[in-house]
C-alpha positions as a Markdown table, in Angstrom:
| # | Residue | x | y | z |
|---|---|---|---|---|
| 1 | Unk | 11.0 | 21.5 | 119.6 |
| 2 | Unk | 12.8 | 21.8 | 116.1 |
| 3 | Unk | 16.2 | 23.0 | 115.6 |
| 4 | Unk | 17.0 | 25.3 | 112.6 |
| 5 | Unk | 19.4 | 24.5 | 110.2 |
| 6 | Unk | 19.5 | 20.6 | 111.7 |
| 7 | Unk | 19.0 | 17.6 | 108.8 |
| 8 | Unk | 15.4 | 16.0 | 109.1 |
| 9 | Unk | 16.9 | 12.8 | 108.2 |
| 10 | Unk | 18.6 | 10.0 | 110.0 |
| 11 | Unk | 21.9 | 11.5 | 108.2 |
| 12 | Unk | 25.2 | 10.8 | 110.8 |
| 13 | Unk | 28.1 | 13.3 | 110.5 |
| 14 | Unk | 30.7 | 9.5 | 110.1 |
| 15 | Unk | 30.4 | 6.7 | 108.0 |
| 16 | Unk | 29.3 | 3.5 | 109.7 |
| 17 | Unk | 32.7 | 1.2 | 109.8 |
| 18 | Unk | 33.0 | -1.5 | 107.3 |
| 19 | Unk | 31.3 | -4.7 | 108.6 |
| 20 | Unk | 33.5 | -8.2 | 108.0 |
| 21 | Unk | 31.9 | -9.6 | 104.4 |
| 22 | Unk | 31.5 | -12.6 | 106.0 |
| 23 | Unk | 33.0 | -15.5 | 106.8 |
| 24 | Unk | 35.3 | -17.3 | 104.0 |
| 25 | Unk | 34.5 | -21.4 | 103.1 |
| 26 | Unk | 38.6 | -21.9 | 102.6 |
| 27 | Unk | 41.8 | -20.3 | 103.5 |
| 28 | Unk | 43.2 | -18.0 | 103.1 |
| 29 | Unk | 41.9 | -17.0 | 106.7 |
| 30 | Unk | 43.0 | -13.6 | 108.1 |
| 31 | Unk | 45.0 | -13.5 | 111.4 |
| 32 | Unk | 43.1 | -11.9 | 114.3 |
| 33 | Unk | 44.4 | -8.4 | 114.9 |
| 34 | Unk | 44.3 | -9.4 | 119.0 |
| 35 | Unk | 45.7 | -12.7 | 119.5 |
| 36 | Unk | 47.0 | -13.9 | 116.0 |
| 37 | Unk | 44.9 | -17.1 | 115.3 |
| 38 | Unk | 43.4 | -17.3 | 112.5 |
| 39 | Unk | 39.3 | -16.2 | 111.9 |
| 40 | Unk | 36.6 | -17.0 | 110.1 |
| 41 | Unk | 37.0 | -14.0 | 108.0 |
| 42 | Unk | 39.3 | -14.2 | 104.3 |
| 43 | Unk | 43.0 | -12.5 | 104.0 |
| 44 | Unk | 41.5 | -9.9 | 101.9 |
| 45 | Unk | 38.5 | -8.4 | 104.4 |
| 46 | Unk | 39.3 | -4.8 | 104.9 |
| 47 | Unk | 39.2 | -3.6 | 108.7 |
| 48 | Unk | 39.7 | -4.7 | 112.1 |
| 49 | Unk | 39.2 | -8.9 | 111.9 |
| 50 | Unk | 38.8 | -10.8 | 115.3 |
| 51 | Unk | 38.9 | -14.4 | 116.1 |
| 52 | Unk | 35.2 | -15.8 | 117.3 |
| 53 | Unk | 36.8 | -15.8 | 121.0 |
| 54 | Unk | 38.0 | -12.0 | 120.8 |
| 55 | Unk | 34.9 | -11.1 | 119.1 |
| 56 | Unk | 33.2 | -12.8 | 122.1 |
| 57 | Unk | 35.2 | -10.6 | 124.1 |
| 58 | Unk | 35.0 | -7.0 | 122.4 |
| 59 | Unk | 31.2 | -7.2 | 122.5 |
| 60 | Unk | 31.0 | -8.8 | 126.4 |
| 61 | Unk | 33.5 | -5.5 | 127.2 |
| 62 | Unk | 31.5 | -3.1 | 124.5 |
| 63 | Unk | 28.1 | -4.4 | 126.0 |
| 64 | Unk | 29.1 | -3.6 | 130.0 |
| 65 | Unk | 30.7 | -0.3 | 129.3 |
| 66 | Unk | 27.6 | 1.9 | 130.2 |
């Protein structure tokens, strides 16, 4: 059934968040936003920067909320 006036396209209405670049071979290491340690992840990624536990964590709680 098509919809008029609906985009063909895989389009999304949001902008996808901004993934972590990566993880950083030297400090400065950015302080998790939960628990304070430090991550994997340099001072100057942009967005919401979890440890590897609370990363762990947010996708064990993301993965059973259904």
């Amino acid at each position: 059934m098509d919809e008029v006036g609906v985009p063909s396209g895989t389009e999304s209405y949001c902008a996808a968040p901004a993934a972590p670049a990566g993880a950083v071979p030297g400090p400065p290491y950015a302080d998790c936003v939960e628990c304070g340690e430090p991550t994997e992840y340099g001072s100057a990624t942009p967005g919401r920067v979890l440890c590897p536990v609370c990363e762990w964590q947010d996708a064990q709680r993301s993965a059973c909320s259904g």
